[in-house]
VEXGU-81270 format. One record per residue: x, y, z of N, C-alpha, C, O in turn. Coordinates in nm, 2 decimals, padded with zeros to 4 digits. Layout:
+--------+--------+--------+--------+--------+--------+--------+--------+--------+--------+--------+--------+
|   n_c1 |   n_c2 |   n_c3 |  ca_c1 |  ca_c2 |  ca_c3 |   c_c1 |   c_c2 |   c_c3 |   o_c1 |   o_c2 |   o_c3 |
+--------+--------+--------+--------+--------+--------+--------+--------+--------+--------+--------+--------+
|      X |      Y |      Z |      X |      Y |      Z |      X |      Y |      Z |      X |      Y |      Z |
...
+--------+--------+--------+--------+--------+--------+--------+--------+--------+--------+--------+--------+
This chain:
+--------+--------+--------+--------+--------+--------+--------+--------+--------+--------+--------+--------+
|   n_c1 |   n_c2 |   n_c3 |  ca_c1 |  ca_c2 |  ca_c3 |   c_c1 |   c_c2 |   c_c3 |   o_c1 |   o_c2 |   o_c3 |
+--------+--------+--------+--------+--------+--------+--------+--------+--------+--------+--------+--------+
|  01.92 |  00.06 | -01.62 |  01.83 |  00.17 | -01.62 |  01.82 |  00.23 | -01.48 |  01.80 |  00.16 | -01.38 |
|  01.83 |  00.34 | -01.48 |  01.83 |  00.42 | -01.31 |  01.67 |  00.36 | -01.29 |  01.60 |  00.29 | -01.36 |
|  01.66 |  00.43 | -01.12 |  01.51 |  00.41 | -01.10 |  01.48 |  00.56 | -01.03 |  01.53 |  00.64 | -00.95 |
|  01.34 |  00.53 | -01.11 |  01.30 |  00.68 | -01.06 |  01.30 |  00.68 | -00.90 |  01.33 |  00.58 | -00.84 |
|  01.22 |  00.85 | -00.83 |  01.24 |  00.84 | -00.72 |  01.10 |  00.80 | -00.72 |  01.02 |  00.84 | -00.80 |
|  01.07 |  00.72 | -00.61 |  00.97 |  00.68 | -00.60 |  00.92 |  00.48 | -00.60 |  00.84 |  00.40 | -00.56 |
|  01.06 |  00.49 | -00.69 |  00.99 |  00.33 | -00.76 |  01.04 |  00.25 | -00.67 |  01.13 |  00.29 | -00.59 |
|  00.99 |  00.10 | -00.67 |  01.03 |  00.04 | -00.60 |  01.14 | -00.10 | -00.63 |  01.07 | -00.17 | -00.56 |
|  01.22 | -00.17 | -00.67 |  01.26 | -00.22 | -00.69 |  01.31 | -00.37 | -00.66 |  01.40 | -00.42 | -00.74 |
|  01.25 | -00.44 | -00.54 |  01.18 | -00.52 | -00.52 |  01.11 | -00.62 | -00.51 |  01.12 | -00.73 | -00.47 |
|  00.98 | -00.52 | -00.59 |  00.86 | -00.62 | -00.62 |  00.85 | -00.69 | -00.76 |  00.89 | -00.63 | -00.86 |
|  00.78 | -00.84 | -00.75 |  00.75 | -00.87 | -00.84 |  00.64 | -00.79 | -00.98 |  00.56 | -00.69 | -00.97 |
|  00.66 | -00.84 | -01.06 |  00.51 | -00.78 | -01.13 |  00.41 | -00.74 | -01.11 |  00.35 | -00.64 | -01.14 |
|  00.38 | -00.85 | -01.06 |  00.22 | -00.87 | -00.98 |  00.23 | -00.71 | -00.94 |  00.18 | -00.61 | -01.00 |
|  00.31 | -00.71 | -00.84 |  00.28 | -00.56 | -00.73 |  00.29 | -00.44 | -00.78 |  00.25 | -00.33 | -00.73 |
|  00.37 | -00.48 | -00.92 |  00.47 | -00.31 | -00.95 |  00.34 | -00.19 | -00.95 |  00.23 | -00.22 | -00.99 |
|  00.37 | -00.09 | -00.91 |  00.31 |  00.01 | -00.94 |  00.32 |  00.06 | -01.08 |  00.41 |  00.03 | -01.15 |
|  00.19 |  00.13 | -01.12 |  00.19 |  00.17 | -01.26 |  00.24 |  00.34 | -01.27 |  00.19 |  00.42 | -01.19 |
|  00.33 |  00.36 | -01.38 |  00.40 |  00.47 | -01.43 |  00.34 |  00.58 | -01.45 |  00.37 |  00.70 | -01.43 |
|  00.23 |  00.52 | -01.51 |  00.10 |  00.68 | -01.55 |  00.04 |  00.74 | -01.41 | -00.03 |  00.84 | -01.40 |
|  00.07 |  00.68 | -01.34 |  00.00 |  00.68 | -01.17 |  00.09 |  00.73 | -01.10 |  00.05 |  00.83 | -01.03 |
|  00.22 |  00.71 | -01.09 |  00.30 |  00.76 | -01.03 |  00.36 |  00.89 | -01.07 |  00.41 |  00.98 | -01.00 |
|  00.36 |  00.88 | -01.25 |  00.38 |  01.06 | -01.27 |  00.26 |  01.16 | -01.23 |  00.29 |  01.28 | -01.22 |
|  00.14 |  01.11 | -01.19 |  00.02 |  01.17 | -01.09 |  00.07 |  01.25 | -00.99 |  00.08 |  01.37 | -00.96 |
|  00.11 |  01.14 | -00.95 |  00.19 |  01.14 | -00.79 |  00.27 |  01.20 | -00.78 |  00.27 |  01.28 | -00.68 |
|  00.38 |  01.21 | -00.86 |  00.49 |  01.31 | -00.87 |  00.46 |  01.45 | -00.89 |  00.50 |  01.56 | -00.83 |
|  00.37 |  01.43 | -01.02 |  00.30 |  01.61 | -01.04 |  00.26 |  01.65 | -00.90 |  00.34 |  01.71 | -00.83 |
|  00.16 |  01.61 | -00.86 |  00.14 |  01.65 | -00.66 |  00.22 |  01.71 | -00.59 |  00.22 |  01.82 | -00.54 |
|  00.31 |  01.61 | -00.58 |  00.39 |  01.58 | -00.47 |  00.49 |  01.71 | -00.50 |  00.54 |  01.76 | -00.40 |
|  00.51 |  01.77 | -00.61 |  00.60 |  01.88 | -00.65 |  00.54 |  02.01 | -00.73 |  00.61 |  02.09 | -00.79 |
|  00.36 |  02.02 | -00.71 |  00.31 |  02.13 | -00.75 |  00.27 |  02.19 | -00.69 |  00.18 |  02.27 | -00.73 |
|  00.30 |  02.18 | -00.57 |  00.29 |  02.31 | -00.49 |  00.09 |  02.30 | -00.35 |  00.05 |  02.34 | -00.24 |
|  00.05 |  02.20 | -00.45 | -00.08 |  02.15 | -00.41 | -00.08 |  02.00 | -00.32 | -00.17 |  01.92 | -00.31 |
|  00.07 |  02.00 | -00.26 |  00.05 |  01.83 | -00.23 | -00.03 |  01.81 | -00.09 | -00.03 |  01.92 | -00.04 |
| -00.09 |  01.73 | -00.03 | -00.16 |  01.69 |  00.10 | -00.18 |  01.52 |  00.08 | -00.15 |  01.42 |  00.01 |
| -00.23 |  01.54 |  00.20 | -00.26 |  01.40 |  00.26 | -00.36 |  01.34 |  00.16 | -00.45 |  01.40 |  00.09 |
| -00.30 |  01.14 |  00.16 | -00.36 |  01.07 |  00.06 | -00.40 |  00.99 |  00.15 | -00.35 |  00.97 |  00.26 |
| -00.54 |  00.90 |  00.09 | -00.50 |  00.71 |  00.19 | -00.55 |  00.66 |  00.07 | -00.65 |  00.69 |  00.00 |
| -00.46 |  00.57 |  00.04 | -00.38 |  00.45 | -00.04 | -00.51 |  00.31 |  00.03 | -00.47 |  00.26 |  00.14 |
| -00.62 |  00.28 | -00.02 | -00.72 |  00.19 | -00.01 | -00.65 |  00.06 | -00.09 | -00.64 |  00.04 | -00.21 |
| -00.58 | -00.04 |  00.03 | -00.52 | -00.16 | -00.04 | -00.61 | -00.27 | -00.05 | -00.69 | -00.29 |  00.05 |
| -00.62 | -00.36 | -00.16 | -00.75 | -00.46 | -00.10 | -00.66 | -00.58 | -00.19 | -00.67 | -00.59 | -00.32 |
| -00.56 | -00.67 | -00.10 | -00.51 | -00.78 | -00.11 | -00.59 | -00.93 | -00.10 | -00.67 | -00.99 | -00.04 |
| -00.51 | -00.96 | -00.20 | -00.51 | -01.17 | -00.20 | -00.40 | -01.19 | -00.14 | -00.29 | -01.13 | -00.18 |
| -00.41 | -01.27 | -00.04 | -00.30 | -01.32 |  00.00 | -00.24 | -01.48 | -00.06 | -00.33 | -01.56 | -00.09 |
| -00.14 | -01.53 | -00.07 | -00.10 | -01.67 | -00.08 | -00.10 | -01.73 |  00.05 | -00.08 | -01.69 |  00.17 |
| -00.15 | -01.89 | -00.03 | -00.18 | -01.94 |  00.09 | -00.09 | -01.99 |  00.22 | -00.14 | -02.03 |  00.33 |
|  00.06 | -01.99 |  00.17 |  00.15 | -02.00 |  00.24 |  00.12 | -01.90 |  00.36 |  00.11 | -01.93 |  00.48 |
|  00.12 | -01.76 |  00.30 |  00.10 | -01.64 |  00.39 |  00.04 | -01.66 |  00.50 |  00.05 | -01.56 |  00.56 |
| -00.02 | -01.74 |  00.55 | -00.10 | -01.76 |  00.69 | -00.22 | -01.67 |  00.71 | -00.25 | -01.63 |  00.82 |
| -00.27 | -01.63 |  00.60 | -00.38 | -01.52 |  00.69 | -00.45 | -01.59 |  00.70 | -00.47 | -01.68 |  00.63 |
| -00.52 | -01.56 |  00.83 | -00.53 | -01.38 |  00.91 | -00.43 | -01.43 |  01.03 | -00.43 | -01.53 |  01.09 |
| -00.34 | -01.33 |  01.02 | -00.25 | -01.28 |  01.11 | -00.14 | -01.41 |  01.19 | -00.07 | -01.41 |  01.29 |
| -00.15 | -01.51 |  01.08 | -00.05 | -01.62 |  01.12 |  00.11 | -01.59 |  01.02 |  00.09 | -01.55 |  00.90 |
|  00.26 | -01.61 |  01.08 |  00.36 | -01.66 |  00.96 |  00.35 | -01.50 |  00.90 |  00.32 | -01.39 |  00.95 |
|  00.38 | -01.53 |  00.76 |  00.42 | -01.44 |  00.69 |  00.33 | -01.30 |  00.70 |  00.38 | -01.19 |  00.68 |
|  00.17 | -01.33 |  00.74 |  00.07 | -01.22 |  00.71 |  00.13 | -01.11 |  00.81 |  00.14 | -00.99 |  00.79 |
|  00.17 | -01.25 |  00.97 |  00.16 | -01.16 |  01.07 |  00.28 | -01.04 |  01.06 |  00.27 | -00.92 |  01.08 |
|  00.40 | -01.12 |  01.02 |  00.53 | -01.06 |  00.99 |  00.52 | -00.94 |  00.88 |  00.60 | -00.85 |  00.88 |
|  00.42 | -00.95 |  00.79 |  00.42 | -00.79 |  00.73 |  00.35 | -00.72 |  00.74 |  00.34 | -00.61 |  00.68 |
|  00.26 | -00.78 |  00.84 |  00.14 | -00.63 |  00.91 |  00.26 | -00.59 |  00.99 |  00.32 | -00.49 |  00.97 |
|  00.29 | -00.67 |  01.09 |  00.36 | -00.59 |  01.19 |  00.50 | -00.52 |  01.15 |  00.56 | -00.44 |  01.22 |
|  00.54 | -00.55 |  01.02 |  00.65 | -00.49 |  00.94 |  00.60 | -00.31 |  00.91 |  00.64 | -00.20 |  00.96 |
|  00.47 | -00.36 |  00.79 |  00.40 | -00.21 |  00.76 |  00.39 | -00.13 |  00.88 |  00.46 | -00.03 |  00.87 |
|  00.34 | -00.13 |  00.97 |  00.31 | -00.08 |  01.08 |  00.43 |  00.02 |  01.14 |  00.40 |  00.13 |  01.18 |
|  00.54 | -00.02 |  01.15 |  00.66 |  00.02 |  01.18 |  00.69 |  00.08 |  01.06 |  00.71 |  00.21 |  01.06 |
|  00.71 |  00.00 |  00.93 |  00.76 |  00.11 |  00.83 |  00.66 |  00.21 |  00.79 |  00.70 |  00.33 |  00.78 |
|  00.55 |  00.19 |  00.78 |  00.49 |  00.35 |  00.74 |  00.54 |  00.45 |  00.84 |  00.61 |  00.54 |  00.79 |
|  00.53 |  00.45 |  00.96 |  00.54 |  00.55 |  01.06 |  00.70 |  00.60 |  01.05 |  00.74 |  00.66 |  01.15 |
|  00.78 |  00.57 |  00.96 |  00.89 |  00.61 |  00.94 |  00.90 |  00.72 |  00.83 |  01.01 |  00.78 |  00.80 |
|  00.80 |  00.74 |  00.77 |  00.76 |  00.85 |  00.67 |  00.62 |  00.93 |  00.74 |  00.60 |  01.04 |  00.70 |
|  00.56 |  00.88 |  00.83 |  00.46 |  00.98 |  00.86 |  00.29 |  00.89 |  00.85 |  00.18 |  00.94 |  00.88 |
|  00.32 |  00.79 |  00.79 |  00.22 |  00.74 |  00.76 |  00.17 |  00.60 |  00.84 |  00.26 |  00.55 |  00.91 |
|  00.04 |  00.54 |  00.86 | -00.02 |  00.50 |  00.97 | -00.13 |  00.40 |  00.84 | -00.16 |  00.44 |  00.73 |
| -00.17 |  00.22 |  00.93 | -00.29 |  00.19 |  00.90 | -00.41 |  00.22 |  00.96 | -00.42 |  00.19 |  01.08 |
| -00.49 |  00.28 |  00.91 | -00.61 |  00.33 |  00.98 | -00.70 |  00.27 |  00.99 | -00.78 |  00.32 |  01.07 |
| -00.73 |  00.15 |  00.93 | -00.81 |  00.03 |  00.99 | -00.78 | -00.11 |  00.87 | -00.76 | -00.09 |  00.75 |
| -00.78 | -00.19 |  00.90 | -00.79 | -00.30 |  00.83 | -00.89 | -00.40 |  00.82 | -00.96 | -00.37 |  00.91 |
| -00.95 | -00.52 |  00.76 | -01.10 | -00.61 |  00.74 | -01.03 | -00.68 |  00.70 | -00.93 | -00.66 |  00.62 |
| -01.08 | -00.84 |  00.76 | -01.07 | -00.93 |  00.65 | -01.20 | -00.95 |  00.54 | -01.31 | -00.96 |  00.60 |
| -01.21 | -00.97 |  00.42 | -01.32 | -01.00 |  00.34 | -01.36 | -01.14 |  00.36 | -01.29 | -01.24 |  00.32 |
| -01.47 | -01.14 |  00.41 | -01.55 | -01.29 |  00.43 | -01.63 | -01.36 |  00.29 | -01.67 | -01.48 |  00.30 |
| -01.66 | -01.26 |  00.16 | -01.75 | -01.26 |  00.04 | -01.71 | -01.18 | -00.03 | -01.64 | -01.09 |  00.01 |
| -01.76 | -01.20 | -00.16 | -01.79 | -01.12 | -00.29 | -01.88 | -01.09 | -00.33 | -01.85 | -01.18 | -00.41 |
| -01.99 | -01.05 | -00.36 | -02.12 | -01.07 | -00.35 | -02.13 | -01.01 | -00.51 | -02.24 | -01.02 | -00.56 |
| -02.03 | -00.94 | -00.60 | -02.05 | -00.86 | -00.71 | -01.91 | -00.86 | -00.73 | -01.82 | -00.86 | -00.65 |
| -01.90 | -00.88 | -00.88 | -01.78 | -00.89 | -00.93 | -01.65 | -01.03 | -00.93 | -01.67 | -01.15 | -00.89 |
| -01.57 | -00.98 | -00.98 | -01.44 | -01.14 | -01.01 | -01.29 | -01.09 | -00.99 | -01.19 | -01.09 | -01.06 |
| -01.31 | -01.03 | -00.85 | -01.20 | -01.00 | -00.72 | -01.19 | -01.03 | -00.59 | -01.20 | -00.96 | -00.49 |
| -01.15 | -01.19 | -00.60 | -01.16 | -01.21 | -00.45 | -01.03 | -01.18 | -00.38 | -00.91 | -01.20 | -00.40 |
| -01.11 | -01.12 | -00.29 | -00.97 | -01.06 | -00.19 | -00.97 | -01.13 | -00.06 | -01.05 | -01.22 | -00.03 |
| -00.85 | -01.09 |  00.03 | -00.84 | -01.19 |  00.18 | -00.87 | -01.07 |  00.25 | -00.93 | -01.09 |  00.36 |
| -00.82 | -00.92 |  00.23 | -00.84 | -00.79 |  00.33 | -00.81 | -00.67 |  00.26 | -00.74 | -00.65 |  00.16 |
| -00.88 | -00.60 |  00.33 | -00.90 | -00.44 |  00.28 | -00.83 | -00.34 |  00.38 | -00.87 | -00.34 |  00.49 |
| -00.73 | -00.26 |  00.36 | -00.64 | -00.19 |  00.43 | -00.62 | -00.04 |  00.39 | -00.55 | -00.01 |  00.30 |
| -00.70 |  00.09 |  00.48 | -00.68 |  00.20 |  00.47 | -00.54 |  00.25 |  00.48 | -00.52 |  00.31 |  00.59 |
| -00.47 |  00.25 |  00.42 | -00.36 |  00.38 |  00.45 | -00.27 |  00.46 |  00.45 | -00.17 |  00.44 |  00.38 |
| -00.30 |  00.58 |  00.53 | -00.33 |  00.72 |  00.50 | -00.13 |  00.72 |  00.53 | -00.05 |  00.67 |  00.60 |
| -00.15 |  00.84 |  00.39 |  00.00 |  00.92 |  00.42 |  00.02 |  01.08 |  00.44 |  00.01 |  01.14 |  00.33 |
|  00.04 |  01.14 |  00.52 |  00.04 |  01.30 |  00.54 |  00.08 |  01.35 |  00.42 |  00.07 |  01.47 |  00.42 |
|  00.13 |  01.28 |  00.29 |  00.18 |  01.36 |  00.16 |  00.13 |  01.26 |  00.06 |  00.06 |  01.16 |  00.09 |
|  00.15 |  01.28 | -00.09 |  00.20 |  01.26 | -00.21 |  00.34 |  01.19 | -00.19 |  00.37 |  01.07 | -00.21 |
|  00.41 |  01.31 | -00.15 |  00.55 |  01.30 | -00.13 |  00.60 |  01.17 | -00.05 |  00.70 |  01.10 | -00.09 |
|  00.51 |  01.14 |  00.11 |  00.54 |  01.09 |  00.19 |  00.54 |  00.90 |  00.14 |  00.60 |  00.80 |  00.19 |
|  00.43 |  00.92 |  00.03 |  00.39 |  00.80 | -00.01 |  00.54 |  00.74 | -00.12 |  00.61 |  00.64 | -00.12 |
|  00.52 |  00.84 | -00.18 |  00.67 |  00.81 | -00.27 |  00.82 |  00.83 | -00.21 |  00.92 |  00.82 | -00.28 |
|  00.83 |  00.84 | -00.07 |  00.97 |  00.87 | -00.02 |  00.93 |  00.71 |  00.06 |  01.02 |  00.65 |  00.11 |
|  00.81 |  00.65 |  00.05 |  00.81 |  00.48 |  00.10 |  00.95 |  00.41 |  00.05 |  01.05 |  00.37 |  00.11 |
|  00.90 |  00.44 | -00.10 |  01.07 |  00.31 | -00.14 |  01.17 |  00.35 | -00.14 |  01.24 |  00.31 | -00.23 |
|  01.23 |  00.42 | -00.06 |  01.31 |  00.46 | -00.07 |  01.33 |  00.48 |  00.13 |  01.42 |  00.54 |  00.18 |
|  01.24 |  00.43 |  00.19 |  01.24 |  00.49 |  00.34 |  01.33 |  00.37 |  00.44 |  01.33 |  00.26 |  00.39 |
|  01.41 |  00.40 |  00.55 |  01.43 |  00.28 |  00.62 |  01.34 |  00.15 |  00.60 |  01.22 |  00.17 |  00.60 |
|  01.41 |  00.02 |  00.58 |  01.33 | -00.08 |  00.60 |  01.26 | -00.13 |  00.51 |  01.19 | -00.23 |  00.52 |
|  01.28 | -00.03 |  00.39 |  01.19 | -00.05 |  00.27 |  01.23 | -00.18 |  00.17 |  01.20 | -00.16 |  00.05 |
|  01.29 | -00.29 |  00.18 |  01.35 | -00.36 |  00.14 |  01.26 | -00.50 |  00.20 |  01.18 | -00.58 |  00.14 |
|  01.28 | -00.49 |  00.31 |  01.28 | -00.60 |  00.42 |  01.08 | -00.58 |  00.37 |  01.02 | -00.67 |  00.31 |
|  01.03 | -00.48 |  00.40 |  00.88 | -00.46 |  00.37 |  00.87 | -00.50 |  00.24 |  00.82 | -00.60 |  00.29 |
|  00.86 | -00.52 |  00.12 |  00.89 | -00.53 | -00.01 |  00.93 | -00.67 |  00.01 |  00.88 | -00.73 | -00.09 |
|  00.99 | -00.74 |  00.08 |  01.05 | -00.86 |  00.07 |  00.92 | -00.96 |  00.11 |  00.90 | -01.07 |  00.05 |
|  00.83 | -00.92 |  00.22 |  00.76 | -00.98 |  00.30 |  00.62 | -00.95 |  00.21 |  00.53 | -01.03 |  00.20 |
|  00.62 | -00.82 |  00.16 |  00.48 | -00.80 |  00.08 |  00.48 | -00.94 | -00.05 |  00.38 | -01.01 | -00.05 |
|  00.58 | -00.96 | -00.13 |  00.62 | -01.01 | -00.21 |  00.59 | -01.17 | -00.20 |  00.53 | -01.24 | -00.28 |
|  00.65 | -01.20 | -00.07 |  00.62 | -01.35 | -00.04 |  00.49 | -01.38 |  00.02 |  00.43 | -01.49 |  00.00 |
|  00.44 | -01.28 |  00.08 |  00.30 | -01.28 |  00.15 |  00.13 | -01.24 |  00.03 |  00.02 | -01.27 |  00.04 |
|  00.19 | -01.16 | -00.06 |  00.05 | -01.10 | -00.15 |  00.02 | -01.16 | -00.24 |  00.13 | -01.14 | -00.29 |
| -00.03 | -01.21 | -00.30 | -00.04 | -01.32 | -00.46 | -00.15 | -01.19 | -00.53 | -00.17 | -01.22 | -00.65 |
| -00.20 | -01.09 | -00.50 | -00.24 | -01.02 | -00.58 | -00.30 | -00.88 | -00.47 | -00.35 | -00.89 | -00.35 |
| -00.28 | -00.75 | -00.57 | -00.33 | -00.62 | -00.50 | -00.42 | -00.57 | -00.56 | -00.46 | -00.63 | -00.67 |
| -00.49 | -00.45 | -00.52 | -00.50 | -00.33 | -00.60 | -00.48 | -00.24 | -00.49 | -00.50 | -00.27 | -00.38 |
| -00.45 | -00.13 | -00.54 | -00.50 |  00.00 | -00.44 | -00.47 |  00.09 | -00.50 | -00.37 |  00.13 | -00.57 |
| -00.63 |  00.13 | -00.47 | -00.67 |  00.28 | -00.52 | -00.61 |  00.38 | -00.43 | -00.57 |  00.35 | -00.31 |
| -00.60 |  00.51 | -00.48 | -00.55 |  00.64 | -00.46 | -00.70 |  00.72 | -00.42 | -00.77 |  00.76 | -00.51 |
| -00.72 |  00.73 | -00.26 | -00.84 |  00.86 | -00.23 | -00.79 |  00.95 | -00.17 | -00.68 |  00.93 | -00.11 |
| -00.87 |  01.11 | -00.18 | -00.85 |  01.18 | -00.09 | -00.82 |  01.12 |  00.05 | -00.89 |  01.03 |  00.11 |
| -00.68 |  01.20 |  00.10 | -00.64 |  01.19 |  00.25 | -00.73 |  01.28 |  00.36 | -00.75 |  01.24 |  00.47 |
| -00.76 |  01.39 |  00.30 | -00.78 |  01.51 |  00.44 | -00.91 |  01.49 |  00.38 | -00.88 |  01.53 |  00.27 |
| -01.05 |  01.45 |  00.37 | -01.18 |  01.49 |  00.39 | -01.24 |  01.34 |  00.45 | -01.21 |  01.24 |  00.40 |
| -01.32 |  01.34 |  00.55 | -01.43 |  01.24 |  00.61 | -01.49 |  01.18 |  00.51 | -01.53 |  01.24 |  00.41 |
| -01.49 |  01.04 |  00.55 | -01.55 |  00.94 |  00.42 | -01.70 |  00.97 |  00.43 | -01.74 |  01.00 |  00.55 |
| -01.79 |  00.97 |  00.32 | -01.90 |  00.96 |  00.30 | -01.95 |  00.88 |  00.40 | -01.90 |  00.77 |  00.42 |
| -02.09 |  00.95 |  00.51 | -02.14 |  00.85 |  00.56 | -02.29 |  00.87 |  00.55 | -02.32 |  00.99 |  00.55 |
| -02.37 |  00.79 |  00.53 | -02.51 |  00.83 |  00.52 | -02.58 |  00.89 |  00.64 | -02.69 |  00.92 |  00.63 |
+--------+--------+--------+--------+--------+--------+--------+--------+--------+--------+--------+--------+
């Protein structure tokens, strides 16, 4: 089966991005209306992974960091989660980050290095989510 543009090929299950989400993304990215996104990641890591910032964690923060910036894109802050206080999602860290496009986010799998990143997310993440927010407006602050 080809792969679309966009997809990643790579990742395990766990990680795959979902299809209904990414024809989103596509619509965007090619209707004339595309801008800046940040991609709100909030990871489990495996315990192998060494977090925070030991071994594998350190090797694909410092991986992402280089590969986003090869499409235009940047972490804008990261946390580790110390609690849950609500709900049955425990995470290890929460990761802002922002892409200047639609487009720029979906030309990732496909960008220098995108292999080697995908390789390290893979061995390093035991579970994700990330939401899709507005890129260009200031977060809500009270």
């Amino acid at each position: 089966m080809a792969r679309k543009h966009g997809e990643t090929k790579t990742l395990p299950t766990h990680l795959s991005r979902k299809e209904a989400e990414l024809n989103i993304i596509r619509a965007i990215a090619t209707g004339g209306e595309d801008g800046p996104v940040l991609m709100l990641n909030m990871n489990r890591y495996k315990p192998e992974a060494g977090f925070p910032g030991e071994g594998l964690h350190r090797d694909y923060i410092a991986g992402l960091e280089k590969f986003l910036a090869t499409i235009g894109g940047k972490i804008l802050w990261r946390h580790p989660v110390f609690g849950q206080i609500v709900g049955d999602q425990p995470l290890d860290e929460i990761l802002a980050v922002w892409y200047p496009s639609h487009q720029a986010f979906l030309d990732l799998a496909s960008a220098p290095g995108s292999a080697e990143n995908y390789r390290l997310r893979a061995e390093s993440v035991a579970y994700a989510v990330i939401h899709r927010c507005a890129g260009n407006e200031v977060p809500f602050c009270p």
